[in-house]
C-alpha positions in Angstrom: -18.8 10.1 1.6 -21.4 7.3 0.2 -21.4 4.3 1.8 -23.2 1.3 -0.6 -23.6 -2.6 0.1 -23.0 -5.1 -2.7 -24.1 -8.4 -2.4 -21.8 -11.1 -4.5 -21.9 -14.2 -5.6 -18.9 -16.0 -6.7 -16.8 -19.4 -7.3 -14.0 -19.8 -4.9 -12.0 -22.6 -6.7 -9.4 -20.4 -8.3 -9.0 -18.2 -5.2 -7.0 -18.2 -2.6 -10.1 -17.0 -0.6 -11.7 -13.7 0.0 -9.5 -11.8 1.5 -6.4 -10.2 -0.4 -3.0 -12.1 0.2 0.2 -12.1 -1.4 0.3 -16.4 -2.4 -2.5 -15.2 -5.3 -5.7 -14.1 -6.5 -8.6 -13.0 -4.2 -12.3 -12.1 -4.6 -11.8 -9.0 -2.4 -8.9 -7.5 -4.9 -10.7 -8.7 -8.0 -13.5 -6.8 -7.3 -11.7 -3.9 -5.3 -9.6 -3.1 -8.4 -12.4 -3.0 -10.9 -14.7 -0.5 -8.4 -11.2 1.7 -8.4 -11.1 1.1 -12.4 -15.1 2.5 -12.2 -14.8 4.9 -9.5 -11.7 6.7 -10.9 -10.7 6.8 -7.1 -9.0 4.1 -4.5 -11.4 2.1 -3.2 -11.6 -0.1 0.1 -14.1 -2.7 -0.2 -14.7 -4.3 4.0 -16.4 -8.2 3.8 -19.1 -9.4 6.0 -16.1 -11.8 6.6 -13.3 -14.2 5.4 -14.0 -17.2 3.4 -11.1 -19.5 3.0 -9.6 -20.6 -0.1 -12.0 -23.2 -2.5 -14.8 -21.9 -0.5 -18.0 -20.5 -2.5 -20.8 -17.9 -2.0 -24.1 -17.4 -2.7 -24.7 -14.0 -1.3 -21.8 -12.8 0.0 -22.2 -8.8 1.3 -19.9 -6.3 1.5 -19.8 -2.1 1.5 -17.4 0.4 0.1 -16.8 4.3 0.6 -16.9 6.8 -2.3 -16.6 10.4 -3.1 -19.5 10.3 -5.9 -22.6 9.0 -6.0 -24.2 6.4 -7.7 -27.3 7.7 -9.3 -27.6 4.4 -11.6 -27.4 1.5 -10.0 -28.3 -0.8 -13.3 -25.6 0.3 -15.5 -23.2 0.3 -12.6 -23.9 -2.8 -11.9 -24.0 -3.9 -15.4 -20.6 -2.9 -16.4 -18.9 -4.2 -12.7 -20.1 -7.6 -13.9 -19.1 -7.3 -17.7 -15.8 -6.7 -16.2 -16.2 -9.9 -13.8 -17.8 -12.0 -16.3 -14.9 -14.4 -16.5 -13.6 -14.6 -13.0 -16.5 -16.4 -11.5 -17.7 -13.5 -9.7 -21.0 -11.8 -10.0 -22.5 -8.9 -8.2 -26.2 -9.1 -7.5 -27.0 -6.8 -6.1 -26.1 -2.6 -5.1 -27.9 -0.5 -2.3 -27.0 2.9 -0.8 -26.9 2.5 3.3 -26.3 5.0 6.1 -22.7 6.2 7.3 -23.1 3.7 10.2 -23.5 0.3 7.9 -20.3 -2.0 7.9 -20.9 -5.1 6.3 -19.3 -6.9 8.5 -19.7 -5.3 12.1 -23.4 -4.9 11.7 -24.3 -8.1 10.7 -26.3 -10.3 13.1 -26.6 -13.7 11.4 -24.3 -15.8 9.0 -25.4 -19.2 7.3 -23.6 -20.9 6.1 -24.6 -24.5 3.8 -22.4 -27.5 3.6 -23.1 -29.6 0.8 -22.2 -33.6 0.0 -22.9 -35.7 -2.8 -23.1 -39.5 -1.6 -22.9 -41.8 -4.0 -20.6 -44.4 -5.7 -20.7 -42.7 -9.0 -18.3 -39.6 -9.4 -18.7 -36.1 -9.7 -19.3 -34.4 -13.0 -21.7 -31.1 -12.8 -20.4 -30.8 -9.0 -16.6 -31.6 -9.1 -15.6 -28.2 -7.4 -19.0 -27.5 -5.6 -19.7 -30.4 -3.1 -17.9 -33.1 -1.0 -17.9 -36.7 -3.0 -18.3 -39.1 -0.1 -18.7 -42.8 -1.7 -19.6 -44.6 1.9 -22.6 -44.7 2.7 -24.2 -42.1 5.3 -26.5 -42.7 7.7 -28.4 -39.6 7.9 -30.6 -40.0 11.2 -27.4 -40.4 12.9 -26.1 -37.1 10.9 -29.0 -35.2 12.0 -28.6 -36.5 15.9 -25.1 -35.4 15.9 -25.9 -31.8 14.4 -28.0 -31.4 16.9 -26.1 -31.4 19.9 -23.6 -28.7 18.2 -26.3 -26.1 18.5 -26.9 -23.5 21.4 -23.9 -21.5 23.1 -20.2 -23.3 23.6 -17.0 -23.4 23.7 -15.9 -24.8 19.9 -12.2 -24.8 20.6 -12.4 -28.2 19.3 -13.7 -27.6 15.8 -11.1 -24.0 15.8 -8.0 -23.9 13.7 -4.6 -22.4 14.9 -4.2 -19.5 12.9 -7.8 -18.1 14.3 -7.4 -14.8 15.4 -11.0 -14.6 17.1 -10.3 -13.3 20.7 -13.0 -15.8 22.5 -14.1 -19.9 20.9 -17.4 -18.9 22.8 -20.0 -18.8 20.1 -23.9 -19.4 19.9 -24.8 -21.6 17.3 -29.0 -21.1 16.8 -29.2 -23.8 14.4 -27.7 -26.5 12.4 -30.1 -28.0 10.0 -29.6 -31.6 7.8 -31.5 -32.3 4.8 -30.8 -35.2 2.3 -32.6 -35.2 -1.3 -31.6 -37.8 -3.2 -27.9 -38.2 -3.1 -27.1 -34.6 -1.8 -26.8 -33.8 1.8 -26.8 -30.5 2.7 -26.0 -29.1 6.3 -27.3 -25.3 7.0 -25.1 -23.5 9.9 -27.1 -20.2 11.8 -24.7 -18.2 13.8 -23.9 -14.5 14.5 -20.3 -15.4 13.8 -17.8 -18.4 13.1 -14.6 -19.5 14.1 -11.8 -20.1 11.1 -12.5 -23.4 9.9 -15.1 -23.8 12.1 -17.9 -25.2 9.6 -15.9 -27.3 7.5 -14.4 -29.2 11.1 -17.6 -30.0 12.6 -18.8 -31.6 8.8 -15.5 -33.6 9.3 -16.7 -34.8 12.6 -20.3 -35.3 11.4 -19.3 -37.1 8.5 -17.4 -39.8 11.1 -20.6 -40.4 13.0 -22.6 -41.2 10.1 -20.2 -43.8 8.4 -20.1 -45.4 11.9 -16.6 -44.7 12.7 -17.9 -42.7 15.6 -21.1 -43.0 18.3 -22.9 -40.2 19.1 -21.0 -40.6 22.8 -17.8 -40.3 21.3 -18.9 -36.9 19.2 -19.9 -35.5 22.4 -17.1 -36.1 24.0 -14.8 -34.7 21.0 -16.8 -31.9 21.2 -16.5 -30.9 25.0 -12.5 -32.1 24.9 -12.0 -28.3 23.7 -8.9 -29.8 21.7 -8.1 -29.5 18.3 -6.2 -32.5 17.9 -9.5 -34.8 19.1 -10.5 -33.2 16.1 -11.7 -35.4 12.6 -9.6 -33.3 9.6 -12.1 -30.6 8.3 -14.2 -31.4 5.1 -12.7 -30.2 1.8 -13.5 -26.2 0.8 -15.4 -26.8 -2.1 -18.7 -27.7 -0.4 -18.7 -24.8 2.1 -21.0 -21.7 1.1 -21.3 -18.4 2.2 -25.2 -18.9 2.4 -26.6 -15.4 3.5 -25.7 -12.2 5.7 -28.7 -11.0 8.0 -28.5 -7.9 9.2 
């Protein structure tokens, strides 16, 4: 067997997320069937993880198993995305790997970027790609907050209820704020996640820098460990699957 890594980039706002389900369309069949279609064999195709539904990706990595090899990766990859040309899904890029490579087992880093457009003036170029937040945000107070979410914790509070992850422990190496103009963007550095994870902290962020919330009271949301101290997570469509490090 031949074991390859494809990175993807793709528009989440018609899908029910990545992974397939039986409620609709997913990224993971969409591109699963047309590798079978290609492959003239059933083909499993394993995520570096779950994104939820609306959510978008930039580089997105993944591996499959095949029978044959692929000795040209060009047309392959040509044809793949001339089949994917109108579901918002493209694949960048294709690379044979070693028999041990999962793409989502051996990964060990995920970023992911949050981004908000605040302004009065309503979306037009980034209707389905960012958060619309017409308040006012105070982004030193942003960037204080963000920082006391980083290093190794117990996230329970910022974890939804249908997570399946055995432990909320996780290490969170960085989270990074950056405001250009009217667009915010938050970057997220951590081996792994929690479902929902992102998108509730950016809800809780968001609080602190429209005022509703001092930096005490983030804190002590944070360390409550409960979900229902929790603000309500920031809408899908600004979340991106940023990069994969492995």
């Amino acid at each position: 067997m031949f074991i390859y890594q494809i990175l993807i980039e793709y528009d989440g706002t018609d899908y029910v997320g990545w992974q397939i389900q039986n409620n609709g369309l997913s990224i993971q069949e969409e591109i699963q069937k047309n590798l079978t279609k290609m492959l003239k064999q059933k083909t499993v195709l394993h995520g570096s993880g779950r994104t939820d539904s609306g959510v978008h990706a930039l580089a997105q990595s993944a591996h499959f198993a095949t029978k044959t090899k692929i000795n040209n990766k060009f047309p392959f990859l040509n044809t793949m995305n001339f089949f994917l040309k109108k579901k918002g899904i493209t694949i960048l890029k294709i690379k044979k790997k070693n028999n041990n490579f999962h793409a989502r087992h051996s990964a060990k880093k995920r970023l992911y970027k949050y981004i908000i457009i605040n302004r009065i003036a309503p979306l037009s170029l980034d209707i389905n790609k960012a958060w619309h937040i017409k308040t006012n945000l105070n982004i030193q107070l942003m960037k204080k907050a963000a920082k006391l979410l980083e290093g190794t914790k117990d996230f329970s509070t910022y974890r939804s209820s249908s997570c399946g992850a055995q432990s909320p422990i996780r290490t969170l190496e960085k989270v990074m704020t950056v405001k250009k103009g009217s667009k915010i963007t938050v970057i997220f550095k951590s081996k792994s996640f929690l479902q929902q994870q992102v998108r509730s902290m950016v809800g809780c962020l968001k609080l602190v820098a429209e005022g509703k919330w001092s930096l005490k009271k983030f804190k002590a949301v944070m360390n409550s460990k409960k979900r229902i101290n929790c603000a309500p997570p920031a809408p899908a469509r600004g979340l991106y699957l940023l990069k994969v490090n492995y």
